[in-house]
Every structure is written in structure tokens, then in C-alpha cells.
N, C-alpha and C positions, 0 to 999 in steps of 0.2 A: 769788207765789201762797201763800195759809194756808194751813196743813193740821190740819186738826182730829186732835188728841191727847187724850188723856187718860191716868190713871196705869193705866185699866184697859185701854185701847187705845192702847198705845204703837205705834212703827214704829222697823222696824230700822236699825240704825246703818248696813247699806248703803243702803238709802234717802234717810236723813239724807243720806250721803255723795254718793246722785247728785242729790238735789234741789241741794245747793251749787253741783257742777259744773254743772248745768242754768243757774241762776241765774248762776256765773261765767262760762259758755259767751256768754250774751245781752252780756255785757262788749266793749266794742272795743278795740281797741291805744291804748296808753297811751304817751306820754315819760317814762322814769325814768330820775333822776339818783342816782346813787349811790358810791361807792368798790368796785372789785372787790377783796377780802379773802382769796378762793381763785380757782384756774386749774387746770381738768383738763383737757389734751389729751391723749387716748391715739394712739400710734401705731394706723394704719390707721382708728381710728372716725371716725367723718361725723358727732358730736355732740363739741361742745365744750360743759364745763359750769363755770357762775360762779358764783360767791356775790357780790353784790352788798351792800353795806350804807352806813344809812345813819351816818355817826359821829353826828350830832348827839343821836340819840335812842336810836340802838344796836340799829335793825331791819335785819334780815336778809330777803333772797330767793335761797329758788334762781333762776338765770337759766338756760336752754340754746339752745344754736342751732346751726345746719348750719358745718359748715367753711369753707363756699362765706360764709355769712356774717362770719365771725371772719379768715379769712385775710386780706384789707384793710387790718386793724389791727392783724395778729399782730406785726409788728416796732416797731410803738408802743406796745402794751399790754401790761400786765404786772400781776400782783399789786402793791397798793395806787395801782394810779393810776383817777384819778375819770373817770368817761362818762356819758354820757347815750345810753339804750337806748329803742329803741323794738322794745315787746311789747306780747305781747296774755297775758291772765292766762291759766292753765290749772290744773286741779281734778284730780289723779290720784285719781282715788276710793275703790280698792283702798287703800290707805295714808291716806287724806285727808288729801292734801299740796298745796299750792298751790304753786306756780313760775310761771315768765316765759316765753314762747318769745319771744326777741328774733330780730327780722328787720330791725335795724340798727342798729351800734354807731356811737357817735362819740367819738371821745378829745375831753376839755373843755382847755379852757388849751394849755398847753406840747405835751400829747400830738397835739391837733389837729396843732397844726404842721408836727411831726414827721410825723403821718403825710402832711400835701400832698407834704411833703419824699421820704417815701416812696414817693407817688406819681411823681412827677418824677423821685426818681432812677431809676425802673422802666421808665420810659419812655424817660427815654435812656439807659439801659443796653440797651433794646431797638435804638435804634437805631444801638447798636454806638460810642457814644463814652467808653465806659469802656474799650474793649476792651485788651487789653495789648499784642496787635502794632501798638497807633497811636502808642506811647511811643516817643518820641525820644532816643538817648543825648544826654545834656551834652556840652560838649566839654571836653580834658584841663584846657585852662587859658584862660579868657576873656579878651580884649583888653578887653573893654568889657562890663558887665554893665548889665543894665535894673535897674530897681528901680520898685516901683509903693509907695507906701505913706501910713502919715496925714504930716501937715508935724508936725516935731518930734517924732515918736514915739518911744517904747523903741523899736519893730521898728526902725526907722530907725536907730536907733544902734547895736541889735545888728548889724545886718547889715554896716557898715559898718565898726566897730570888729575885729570879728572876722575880717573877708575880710580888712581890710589889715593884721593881726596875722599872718596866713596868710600870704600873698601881698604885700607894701606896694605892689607896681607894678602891682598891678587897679584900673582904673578904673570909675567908676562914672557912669550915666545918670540920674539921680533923678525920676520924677514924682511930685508929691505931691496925694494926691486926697483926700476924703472916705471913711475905714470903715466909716461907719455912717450909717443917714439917709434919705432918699429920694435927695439926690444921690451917694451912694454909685454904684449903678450905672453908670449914666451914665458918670460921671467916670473909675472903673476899666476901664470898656468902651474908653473912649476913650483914655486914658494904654497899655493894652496896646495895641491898634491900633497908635499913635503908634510905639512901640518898636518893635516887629514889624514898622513898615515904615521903618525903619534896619537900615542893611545892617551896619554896623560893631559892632551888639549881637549878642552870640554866644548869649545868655543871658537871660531877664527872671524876677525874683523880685518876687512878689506877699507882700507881709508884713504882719503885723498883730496886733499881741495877743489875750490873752487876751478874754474877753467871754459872755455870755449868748447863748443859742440866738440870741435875736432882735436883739443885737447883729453878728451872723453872719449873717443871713439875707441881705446884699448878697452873699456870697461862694456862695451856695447859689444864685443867682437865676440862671434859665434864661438867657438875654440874654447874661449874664458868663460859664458853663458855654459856650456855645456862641461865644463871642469868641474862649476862650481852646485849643477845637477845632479851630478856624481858623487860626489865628497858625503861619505857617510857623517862626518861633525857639522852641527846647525853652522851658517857662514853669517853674517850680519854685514851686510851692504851700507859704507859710507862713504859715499861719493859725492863732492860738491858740494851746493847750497841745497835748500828748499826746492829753488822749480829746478835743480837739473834731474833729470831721470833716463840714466842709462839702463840699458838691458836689465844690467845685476841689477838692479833694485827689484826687477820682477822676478826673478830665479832665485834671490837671495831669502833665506830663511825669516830674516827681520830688515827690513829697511828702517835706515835712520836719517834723518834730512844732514846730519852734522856728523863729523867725526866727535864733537865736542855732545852729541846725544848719542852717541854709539854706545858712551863711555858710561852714560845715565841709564842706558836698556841692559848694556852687559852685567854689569855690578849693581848691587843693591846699596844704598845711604846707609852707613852704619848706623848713622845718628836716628835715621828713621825707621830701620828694625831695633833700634834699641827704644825709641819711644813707641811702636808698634808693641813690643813684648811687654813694656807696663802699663801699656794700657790693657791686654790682654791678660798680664797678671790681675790688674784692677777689674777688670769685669770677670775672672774666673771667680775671684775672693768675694764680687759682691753675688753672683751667683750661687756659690757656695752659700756663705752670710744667709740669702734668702730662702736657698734650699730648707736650712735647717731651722731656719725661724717658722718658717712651714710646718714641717713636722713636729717644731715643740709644740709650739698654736694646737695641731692636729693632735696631739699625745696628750697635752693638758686637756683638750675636750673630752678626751675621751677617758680621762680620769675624771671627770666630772659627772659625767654621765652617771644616773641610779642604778642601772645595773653594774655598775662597778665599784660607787659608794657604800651600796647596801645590797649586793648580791643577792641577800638570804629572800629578800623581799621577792623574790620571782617565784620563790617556793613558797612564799606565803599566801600569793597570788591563789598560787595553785592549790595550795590545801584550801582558801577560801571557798573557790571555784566548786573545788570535787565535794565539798560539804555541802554547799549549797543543792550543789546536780543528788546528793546522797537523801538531803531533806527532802528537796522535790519528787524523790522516787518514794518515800516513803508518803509522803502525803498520797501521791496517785495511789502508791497501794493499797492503801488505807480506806481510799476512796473508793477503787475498785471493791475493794475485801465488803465492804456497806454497803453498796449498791448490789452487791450479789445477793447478801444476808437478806435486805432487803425483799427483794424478787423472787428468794425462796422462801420468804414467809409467809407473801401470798399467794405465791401457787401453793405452797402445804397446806394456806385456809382453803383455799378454793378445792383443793381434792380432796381436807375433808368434809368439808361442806357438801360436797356431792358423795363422799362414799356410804356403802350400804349401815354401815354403823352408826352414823349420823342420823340416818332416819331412824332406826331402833331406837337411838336415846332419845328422843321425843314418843317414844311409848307407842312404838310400831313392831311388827312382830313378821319372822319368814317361816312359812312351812314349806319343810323339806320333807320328798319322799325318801326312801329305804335309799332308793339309788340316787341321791342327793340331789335331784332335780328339784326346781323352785314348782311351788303348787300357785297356779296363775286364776283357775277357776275351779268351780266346786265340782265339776263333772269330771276333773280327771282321778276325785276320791272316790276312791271303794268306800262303801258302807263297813264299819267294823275297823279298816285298816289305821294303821297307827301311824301318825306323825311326827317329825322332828319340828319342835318350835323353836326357832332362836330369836331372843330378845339379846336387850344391851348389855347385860351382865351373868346371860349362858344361855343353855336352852334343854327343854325338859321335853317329856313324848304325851304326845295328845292324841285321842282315837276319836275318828269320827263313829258317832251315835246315828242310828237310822229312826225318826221321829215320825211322827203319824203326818197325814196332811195337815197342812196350814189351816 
């Protein structure tokens, strides 16, 4: 829609600004391809924001979008890698700024890939075949190893050369399949199968060089992940270098960066179980050696010891002891036995010092009557009647005499 202006009836620049947006607003979502040049994701915000640009001609957009949108492609996308977005334009009109609200990324080339890849691995990660309680240990030393690999390959020779550098008496299973291709799959589905249902393979090593994303992509393919889930034998994943990481590395019982470390995890260094075992020999012998240096030490002391020099002495001890406690009982007795003698001798002076014989021998005299009563006063004698006198050495009969008055 016009709008009629003039120099003498101008319109303000907020106007200006929301007729734009008006006019951007009538706009539908659009596909734009671009390079993303900047990445702001702030912790906790629910808006991710891009700058988009094009190289060829050196135009720029801001781009923004929900989290819920960006997280999809967050572990494929990065600064400087190319997408195609679909948005819809928007007019901030306060600043008059135009941007993108995109409501779907897609990584272009390589980054696509990666993100199906992404998808997939998320999904069997969900259903639990990454897990790490489903890892199998290796065994110490294999009779018989599987080998999955291309015919004639470096992996093929690394593996091979180096396990029997290791170990020379590991034998090996070899299939030789396709790495790359459409019959790639297939072929590796079916060579691991094969192994895994040989009972004498203790072990299968899947190996394979270096290569491009999409020379890789047989090793990442759902089909081969889930074969190699299944396979009752540990599998050991040797795919590529260092940073490649297909699927199998996650599914696979041991991942190894190299086919040339496959060979180092499968087999054991003869040479370094054989200096392992003497040194093992050597510390059992100096343990032993010390064990028993122990025990003499401890056996000598205890020859040395007086109860064992001179046994008898313990008895000597004792007869000393029981002589001594034997003399002590005799003293107490002895003690006792005097101290009684004692204390009967003077209660026997004391009783007779008071008994009636005592006073007699000082030349005192009792008369008794007939009926052997003591006579206390002279009025319980009859005149004429006779009494018993006893003195200290017997006693003879006395009558009393009736006398005239005094």
C-alpha cells in the first residue's frame, strides 16, 4: 500500500518502521541456505541465535529459534557448517531490524549425515545396546581369533602381523568381506554371524582402515549394529583412525583406535608375560625367603625364652611360692595358737581369783547346813545344831554352843 508523503508531511520513522513489518508480516516461510558464521546458546534460554551468511556475496541474517527446534542438530552443527533453514522473515520494528524465525534446520552435505547418524545412534542408545553392563570381557589368551576384514588390506596385515609378533601361536579365522559399497553390509552381517556360530572362536575382530564419513557408513548401519549385539563372542571394533567413530565402536565389546591396537588388546606380549611371570616368580621367592626368615627369628625366640631353657624353673617357682604361703600359715598359726594360750590364762587367773577356794586359801571358812545351804547370819542357826565347815584343804563338823549373855 502507498503512502502519500511530502517534505511538508512527512511520517515518522516509527511508522515507517511498522509499515515494513506490516508488509514483512504478509511474507510466508521461506528455504534459506546459508553458512552459520556465529552460535549463541545460552545456558537455560529457550532461544538459540545464528547468524547465517551467504559467502558468495557476503550477506548476512540474523536467524533465531526455540531450543525444541536446534537440539536435533545440536551435535551436527556448529559454526561454519552450511544448512538449509526454513523461516519465516520477521521486522523488529523498535530497532528496524529484520531476522529469521527458523522452525527447521537441516545440515546440507556431510552434516546431514551425521545427523541420521545421530539419530540412530539415539535411538539405540535408547534401547539400551550401548549400554556398558552388556560389554563382555575378552578372554586372557585366544585359541582362535575371528577376523572380519577387506581381502588383502593394510587392516588385514596389521592385525595379523602384530598379534603373531605378540603371541606367534594365535591362530587366526579370516573372512574377507567388502568395506565399503552396498555389499558391504550384507557380507559383514554374514562373516560375523558365521564366526559367532563357531564355537572354537574365542574372539572376532572386525578391522578396516582409514576412510571418509561415507566410506564408513557400512559400519554405522543399523542391520550390522544390531548383528554385532546379538553375537554371543566378545567382537572388538577396529574401524579407522583415532577420531573416526562409527556405530560399532559403541555396540562393540572393546573398541580399538587401530586395527594395528586391536592386535595389542586381542593378544597378550609374550615377552611381557614372560617378564611378568619372573617377576612374579621373584616376588613369590622373596616372599617365601621372608616368610620363613619370620618364623626362624620367631622359633629362635622362643628357644630362647626361660621357660624353655630351663622349664624346671617354673616348678621351682612354685615349690618356692607354696613354702613360703606353708611358713606363713604356720607362723599365723602359731600366732594364733599364743595369743589364745595367752587369753586363757588370764581368764583362768581371773576365775580363780574370784572362785570360792581362793578366798578359803587365805584362811576363810563356809558353813554349810545339813541341806548344804551357805549360813549368811547367825540367826538362821539353831542352838546345839551342827555344821559343815569347809576350809582350803577339807572340812570337818562344828556345833553351835548356846552361851550365857554377853
Amino acid at each position: 500500500m502507498a503512502v502519500s508523503t511530502s517534505a511538508e508531511e512527512p511520517i515518522p520513522v516509527s511508522q515507517v518502521s511498522r509499515l515494513i513489518g506490516g508488509w514483512i508480516d504478509r511474507l510466508g516461510a521461506v528455504w534459506v541456505e546459508g553458512q552459520i558464521t556465529q552460535l549463541s546458546r545460552r545456558p537455560g534460554a529457550g532461544v538459540v541465535f545464528l547468524t547465517l551468511r551467504d559467502p558468495s556475496h557476503d550477506v548476512s541474517l540474523t536467524v533465531t529459534c526455540f531450543r525444541q527446534v536446534f537440539e536435533p542438530v545440536a551435535d551436527v552443527v556448529g559454526e561454519g557448517a552450511r544448512v538449509v533453514v526454513r523461516a519465516k522473515p520477521e521486522w523488529y520494528a523498535p530497532r528496524g531490524q529484520l531476522s529469521l524465525r527458523a522452525a527447521e534446520i537441516r545440515p546440507v552435505g556431510v552434516g546431514e549425515l551425521l545427523a541420521r547418524l545421530e539419530q540412530l545412534k539415539r535411538r539405540l542408545t535408547a534401547e539400551g545396546l550401548f549400554a556398558p553392563e552388556r560389554k563382555r570381557p575378552l578372554p586372557f589368551l585366544p585359541q582362535l581369533v575371528g577376523l572380519v576384514c577387506g581381502r588383502a588390506s593394510a587392516a588385514e596385515r596389521d592385525v595379523l602381523e602384530n598379534a603373531r609378533l605378540r603371541w606367534p601361536a594365535v591362530s587366526f579365522e579370516v573372512r574377507n568381506v567388502a568395506v565399503q559399497g552396498v555389499r558391504a553390509v550384507p557380507q559383514v552381517i554374514g562373516a560375523i554371524r558365521e564366526l559367532d556360530a563357531m564355537d572354537e572362536v574365542d574372539v572376532i575382530v572386525v578391522a578396516r582402515g582409514g576412510g571418509s564419513v561415507e566410506d564408513l557408513l557400512p559400519f554405522s548401519d543399523e542391520e550390522v549394529v544390531r548383528a554385532v549385539a546379538a553375537a554371543r563372542t566378545p567382537v572388538v571394533s577396529a574401524i579407522g583412525h583415532e577420531p573416526d567413530s562409527p556405530l560399532l565402536d559403541l555396540v562393540a565389546d572393546l573398541r580399538a583406535s587401530t586395527p594395528t591396537d586391536a592386535a595389542k588388546k586381542v593378544v597378550p606380549d609374550v615377552g611381557e608375560e614372560q617378564a611378568r611371570i619372573q617377576q612374579l616368580r621373584e616376588r613369590s621367592l622373596r616372599a617365601l625367603r621372608g616368610f620363613l626368615d619370620r618364623e626362624e627369628r620367631g622359633l629362635s625366640a622362643a628357644l630362647h625364652r626361660p621357660s624353655i631353657l630351663r622349664p624346671q624353673r617354673m616348678v621351682e617357682d612354685r615349690e618356692a611360692e607354696v613354702a613360703a604361703l606353708l611358713e606363713r600359715g604356720r607362723r599365723t598359726f602359731r600366732h594364733l595358737l599364743d595369743r589364745a594360750d595367752s587369753e586363757l590364762s588370764h581368764t583362768r587367773a581371773r576365775v580363780l581369783a574370784l572362785s570360792p577356794k581362793a578366798t578359803l586359801e587365805r584362811g576363810y571358812a563356809v558353813l554349810q547346813r545339813a541341806d548344804g545351804t551357805a549360813v549368811r547370819t547367825p540367826e538362821e542357826v539353831e542352838p546345839e545344831e551342827e555344821l559343815r565347815a569347809r576350809v582350803a584343804e577339807g572340812d570337818f563338823t562344828v556345833r553351835r554352843t548356846v552361851s550365857g549373855p554377853s
